[in-house]
C-alpha positions in Angstrom: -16.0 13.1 15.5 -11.8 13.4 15.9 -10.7 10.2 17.5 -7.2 11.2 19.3 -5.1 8.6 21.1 -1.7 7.9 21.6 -1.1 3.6 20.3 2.5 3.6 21.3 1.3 1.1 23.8 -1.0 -0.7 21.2 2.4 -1.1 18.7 4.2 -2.2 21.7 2.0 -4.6 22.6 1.7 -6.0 18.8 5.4 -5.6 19.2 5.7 -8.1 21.7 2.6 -10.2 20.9 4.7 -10.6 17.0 8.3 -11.6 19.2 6.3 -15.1 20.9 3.1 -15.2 20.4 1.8 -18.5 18.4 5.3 -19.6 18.0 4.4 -23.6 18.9 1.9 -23.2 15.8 3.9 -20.8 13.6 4.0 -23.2 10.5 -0.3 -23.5 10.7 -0.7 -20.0 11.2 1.3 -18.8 8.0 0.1 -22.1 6.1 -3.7 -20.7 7.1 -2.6 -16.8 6.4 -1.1 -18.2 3.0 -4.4 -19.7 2.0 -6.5 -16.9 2.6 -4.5 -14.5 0.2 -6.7 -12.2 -2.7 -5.9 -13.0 -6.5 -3.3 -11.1 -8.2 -6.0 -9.1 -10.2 -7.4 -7.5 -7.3 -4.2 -7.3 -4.7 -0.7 -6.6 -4.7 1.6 -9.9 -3.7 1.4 -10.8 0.3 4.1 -8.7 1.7 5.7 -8.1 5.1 4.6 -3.9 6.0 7.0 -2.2 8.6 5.0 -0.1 11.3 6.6 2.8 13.3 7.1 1.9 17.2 5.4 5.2 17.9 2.0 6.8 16.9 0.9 10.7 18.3 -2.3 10.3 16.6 -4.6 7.5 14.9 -6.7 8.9 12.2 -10.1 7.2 11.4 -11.1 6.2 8.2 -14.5 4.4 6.7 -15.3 1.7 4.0 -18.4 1.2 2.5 -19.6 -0.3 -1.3 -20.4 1.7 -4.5 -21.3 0.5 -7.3 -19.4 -3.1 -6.6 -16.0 -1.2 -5.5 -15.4 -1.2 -2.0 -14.6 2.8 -1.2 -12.2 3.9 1.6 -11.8 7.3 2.6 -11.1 9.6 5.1 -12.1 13.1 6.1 -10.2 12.9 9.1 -7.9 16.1 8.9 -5.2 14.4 11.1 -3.4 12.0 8.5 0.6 13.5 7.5 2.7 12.7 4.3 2.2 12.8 0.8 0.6 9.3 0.0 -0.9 6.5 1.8 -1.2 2.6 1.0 -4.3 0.6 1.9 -3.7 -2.8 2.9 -5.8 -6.1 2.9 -5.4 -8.7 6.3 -7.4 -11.7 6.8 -8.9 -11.8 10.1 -6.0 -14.6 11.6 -3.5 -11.4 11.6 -5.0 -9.1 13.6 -6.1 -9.3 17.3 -7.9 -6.8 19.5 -5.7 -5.9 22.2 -6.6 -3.9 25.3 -9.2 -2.9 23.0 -7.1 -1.9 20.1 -6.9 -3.7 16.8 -2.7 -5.1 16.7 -1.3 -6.8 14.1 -0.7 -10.6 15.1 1.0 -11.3 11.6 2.3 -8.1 9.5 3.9 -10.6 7.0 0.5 -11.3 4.9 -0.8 -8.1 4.2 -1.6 -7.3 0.3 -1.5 -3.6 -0.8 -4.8 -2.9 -2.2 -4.5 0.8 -3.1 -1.9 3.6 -3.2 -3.2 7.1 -3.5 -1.9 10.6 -2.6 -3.1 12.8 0.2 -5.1 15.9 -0.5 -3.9 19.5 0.6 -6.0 19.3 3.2 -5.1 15.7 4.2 -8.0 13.7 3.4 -8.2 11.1 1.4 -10.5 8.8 -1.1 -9.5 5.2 -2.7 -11.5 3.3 -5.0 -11.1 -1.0 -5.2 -12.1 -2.2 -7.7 -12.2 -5.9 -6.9 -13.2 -6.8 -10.1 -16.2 -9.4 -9.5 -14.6 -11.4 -7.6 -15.9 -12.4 -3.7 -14.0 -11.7 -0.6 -14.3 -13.2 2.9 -17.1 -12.1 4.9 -14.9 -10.2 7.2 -11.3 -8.6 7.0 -9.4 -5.6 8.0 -7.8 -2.7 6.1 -4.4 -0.9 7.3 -4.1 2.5 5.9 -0.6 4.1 5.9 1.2 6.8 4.8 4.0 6.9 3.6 5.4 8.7 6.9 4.1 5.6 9.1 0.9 7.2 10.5 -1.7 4.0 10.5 -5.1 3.1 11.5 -6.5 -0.7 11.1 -10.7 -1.2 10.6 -12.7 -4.2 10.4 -14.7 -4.2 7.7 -18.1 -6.0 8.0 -20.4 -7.2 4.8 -24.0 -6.1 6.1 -26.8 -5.2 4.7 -25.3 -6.1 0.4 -22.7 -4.0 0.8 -19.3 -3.5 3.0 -18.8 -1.0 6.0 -16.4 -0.5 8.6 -16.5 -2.7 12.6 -20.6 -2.5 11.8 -20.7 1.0 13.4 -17.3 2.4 15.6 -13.8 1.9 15.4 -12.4 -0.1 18.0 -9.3 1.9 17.3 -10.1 5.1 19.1 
C-alpha cells in the first residue's frame, strides 16, 4: 500500500520543537545522544543532516535481518533523485508528533549506507554491522539526495530486526 501525505506540518513542528525544546537540559541530552553513538566500523561519524522545510510526499520503506545484515529497502515507486543516504538515530532524537515521527535532535545521526536509486526508483541497502550488537530499538532516516525523507522505528523481535513492529507511524 502507497502511503501519501503531505509532512510540511510534521517538519514544521520538528522545526519548532529543534528551536526550544529541551533547552534547560541541552548539555544531558547531547552528553546522552553522544554516548549512544555506533563504532566507527559499522557507522559513519555523528553528523548534523539538513532536512527540507517541505515534503509532497513520504515514501515508506522496511527493515528486516538477513543473514546478520540488517536490510533496508523500498519498493515504494514514490522516492526522487539519484541516491539516497540511510541514517542511524538513537531513540532520544526522535519524537512522535501529532502522530508523526520528528526529529528532536538532527545533530547525532550516523550515515549507515549510501546507495543509488534504481530506474524505477526503488531501492535496496545492505548493513553489514559486522557482529557487533545494537540497541534494542532505533530509527532509520532515509534521504535522497534531493531531500525527500521517511524516518522508521526499527524493532528487534522475533531474532531478527523489522520496522515499528508492523506500520509506519509515518503515513
Amino acid at each position: 500500500m502507497h502511503r501519501l501525505t503531505p509532512v510540511a506540518v510534521a517538519v514544521l513542528s520538528a522545526t519548532l520543537l529543534l528551536a526550544g525544546c529541551g533547552d534547560g537540559n541541552r548539555p544531558a541530552n547531547q552528553a546522552a545522544l553522544a554516548q549512544q553513538a555506533l563504532p566507527s566500523a559499522i557507522a559513519d561519524p555523528p553528523s548534523k543532516v539538513d532536512l527540507p522545510h517541505y515534503q509532497a510526499r513520504n515514501p515508506h520503506f522496511d527493515v528486516m535481518t538477513k543473514d546478520g545484515n540488517i536490510v533496508v529497502r523500498s519498493d515504494d515507486h514514490g522516492w526522487n533523485g539519484r541516491s539516497i543516504d540511510i541514517y542511524y538515530a538513537p531513540p532520544e532524537a526522535v519524537m512522535i508528533h501529532d502522530g508523526d515521527y520528528v526529529l528532536r535532535d538532527a545533530t547525532h545521526l550516523q550515515r549507515i549506507a549510501s546507495v543509488p536509486l534504481k530506474g524505477n526508483q526503488t531501492w535496496i541497502a545492505v548493513w553489514n554491522v559486522k557482529g557487533h550488537t545494537l540497541p534494542r530499538e532505533f530509527y532509520l532516516l532515509a534521504k535522497t539526495n534531493v531531500g525527500q525523507a521517511n524516518i522508521e522505528h526499527v524493532l528487534w523481535m522475533n531474532q531478527g530486526y523489522i520496522e515499528g513492529g508492523a506500520e509506519s507511524r509515518v503515513q
